[in-house]
N, C-alpha and C positions, 0 to 999 in steps of 0.2 A: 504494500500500500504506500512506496514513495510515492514524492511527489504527483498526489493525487487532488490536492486541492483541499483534502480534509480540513475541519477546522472544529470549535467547543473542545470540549474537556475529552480525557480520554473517560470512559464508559467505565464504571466499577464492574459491570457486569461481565469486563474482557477478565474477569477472574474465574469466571464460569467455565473459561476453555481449558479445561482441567490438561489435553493432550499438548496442545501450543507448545512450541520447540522454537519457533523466531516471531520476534516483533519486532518489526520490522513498518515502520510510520517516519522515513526521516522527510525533510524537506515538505512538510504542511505548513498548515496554521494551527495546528492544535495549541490550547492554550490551559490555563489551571496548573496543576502539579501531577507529580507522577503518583496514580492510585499506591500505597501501601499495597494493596490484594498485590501486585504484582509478584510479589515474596510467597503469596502462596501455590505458584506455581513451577510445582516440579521439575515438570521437562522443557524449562524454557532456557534455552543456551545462549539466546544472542537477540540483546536490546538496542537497537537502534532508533531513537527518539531526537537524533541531531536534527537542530536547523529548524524549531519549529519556536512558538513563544510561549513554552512550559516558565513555569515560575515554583519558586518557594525553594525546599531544602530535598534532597536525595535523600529517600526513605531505607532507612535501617534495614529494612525489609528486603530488600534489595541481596542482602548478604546472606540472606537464607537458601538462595540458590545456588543447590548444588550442582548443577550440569550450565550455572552460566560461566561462557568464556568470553564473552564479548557485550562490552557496556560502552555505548557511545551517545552523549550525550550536550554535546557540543554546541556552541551557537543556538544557544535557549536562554534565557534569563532567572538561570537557578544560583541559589547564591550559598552561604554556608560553606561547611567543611563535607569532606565523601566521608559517612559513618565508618565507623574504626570496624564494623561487620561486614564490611565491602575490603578494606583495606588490609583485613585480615589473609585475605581470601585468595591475597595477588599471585601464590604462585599457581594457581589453575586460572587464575581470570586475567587470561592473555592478552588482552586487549582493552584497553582503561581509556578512554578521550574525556577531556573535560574544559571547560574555559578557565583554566587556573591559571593561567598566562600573564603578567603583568603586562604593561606597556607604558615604560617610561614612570610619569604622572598618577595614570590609573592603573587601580588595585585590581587583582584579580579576581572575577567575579565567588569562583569557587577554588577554596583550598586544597589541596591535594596534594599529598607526598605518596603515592603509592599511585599514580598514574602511569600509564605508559605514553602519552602524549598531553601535553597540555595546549590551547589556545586560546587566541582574545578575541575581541571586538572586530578586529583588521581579519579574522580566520586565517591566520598566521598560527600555523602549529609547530611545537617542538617537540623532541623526542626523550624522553627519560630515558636514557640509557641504565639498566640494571636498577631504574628507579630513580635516577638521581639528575638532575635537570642537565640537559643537552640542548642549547639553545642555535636555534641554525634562523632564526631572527632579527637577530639583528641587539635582542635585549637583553644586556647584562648588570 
């Protein structure tokens, strides 16, 4: 369901898909925060929510899944730290995006030390190498 136009909140009732294995919604307008239900499902390996105008904080819940390897959530307007239950979780969850990026002046939207990419505003990404900022940016 990228870039399909989607837009409102995501639906608490995508908790219902008990089988769901990818979410897969980047580049909408979805807006509101990411449902908590999301954590309660099992076989979901790979969240894709970049690029849309989500808001609030990354839910706890998030780190309850154990078959996710990929969380990208990038170029949204979520702000806070990635719960210490996501960051727990880094050596199976391969793939980390987030806007934790500084730029100069401005702060980084969301905190992250256990990312594998961070970006900003500009969608300028860098790499964490072994976790630890790799900046190919320009910003030091």
């Amino acid at each position: 369901m990228n870039a399909n136009q989607l837009s409102g909140d995501i639906p608490t009732m995508i908790g219902n898909l008990s089988k769901l294995a990818a979410l897969l919604m980047e580049t909408n307008s979805l807006k509101g925060s990411i449902p908590p239900i999301l954590g309660t499902l099992d076989t979901l390996s790979f969240i894709n929510l970049g690029f849309n105008k989500l808001t609030g904080t990354i839910p706890p819940e998030l780190g309850d899944l154990k078959e996710l390897g990929s969380l990208l959530l990038q170029g949204n307007n979520l702000t806070g730290s990635v719960p210490h239950s996501i960051c727990v979780r880094r050596d199976s969850l391969s793939t980390l995006i987030m806007d934790c990026l500084s730029t100069g002046l401005v702060p980084a939207e969301v905190e992250c030390m256990c990312c594998t990419q961070c970006c900003n505003d500009d969608f300028c990404c860098s790499w964490n190498k072994q976790r630890q900022r790799y900046d190919t940016c320009g910003n030091f």
